[in-house]
C-alpha positions in Angstrom: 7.4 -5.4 7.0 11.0 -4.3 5.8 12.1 -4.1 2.0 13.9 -7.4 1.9 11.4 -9.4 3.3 8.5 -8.1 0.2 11.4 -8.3 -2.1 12.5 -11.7 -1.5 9.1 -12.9 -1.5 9.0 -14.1 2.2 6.1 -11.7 3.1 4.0 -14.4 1.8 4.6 -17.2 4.3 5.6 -14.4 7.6 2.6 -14.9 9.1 0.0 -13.6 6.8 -2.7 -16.1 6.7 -3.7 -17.5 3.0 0.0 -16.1 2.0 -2.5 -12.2 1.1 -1.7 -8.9 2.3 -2.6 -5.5 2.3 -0.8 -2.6 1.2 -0.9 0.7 3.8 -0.5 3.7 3.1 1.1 5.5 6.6 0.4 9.5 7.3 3.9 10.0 6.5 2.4 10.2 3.0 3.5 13.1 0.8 0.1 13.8 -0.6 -1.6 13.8 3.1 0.9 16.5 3.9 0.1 18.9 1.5 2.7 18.0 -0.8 1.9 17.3 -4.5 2.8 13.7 -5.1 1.4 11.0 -6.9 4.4 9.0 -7.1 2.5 5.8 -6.5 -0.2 6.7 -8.7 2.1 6.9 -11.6 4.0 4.1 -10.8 1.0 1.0 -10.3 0.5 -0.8 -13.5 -3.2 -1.6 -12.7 -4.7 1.9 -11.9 -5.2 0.7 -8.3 -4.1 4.3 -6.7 -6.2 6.7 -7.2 -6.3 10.3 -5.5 -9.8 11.6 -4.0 -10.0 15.2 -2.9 -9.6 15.5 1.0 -9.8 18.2 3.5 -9.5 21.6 2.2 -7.7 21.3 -1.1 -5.5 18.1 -0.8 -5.6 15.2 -2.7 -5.4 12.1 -1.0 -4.0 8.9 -1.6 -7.0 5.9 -2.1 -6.2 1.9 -2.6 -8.4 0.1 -4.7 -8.0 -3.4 -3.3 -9.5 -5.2 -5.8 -7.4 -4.0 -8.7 -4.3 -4.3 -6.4 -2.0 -7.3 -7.2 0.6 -6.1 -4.3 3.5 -6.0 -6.9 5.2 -3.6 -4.7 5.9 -0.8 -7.6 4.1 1.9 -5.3 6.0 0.5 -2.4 9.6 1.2 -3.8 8.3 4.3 -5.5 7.5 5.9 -2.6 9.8 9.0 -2.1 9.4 8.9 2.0 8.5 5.4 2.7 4.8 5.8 3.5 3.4 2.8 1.6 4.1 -0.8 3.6 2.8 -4.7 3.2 1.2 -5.2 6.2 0.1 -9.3 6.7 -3.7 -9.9 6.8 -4.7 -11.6 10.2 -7.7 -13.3 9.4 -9.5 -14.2 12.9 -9.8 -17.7 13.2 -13.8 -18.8 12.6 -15.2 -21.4 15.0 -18.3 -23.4 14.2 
């Protein structure tokens, strides 16, 4: 998903089923590299980014998707692009 579809709003009727979404966060990430940044940490309103300790003595990023509103704050924070709005597919249930 690019920029101006989330900030126009259109993510919500692109495909995603039920209009939700998920935010990813892409190995690209800062923090999985080694790098100390917790850009999106500091930047989401609702404390849904938190940082876990990883292998050796990284910190790496963790989404809490029930505190998560998808506001996008961590998404244009992002100093390499690593967080995206992916759709949800939801596979269709048949009785």
């Amino acid at each position: 998903m690019n920029r101006r579809l989330f900030l126009t709003g259109n993510w919500r009727t692109s495909g995603a089923a039920g209009g939700e979404a998920a935010i990813e966060i892409a190995d690209a990430c800062l923090a999985r590299s080694g790098v100390a940044c917790m850009a999106c940490r500091d930047a989401c309103p609702e404390d849904a980014i938190g940082f876990r300790p990883g292998p050796g003595r990284l910190f790496v990023p963790e989404l809490a998707d029930d505190l998560c509103t998808r506001c996008g704050r961590c998404i244009t924070t992002c100093p390499v692009g690593a967080i995206s709005l992916m759709p949800e597919h939801r596979e269709a249930v048949h009785a």
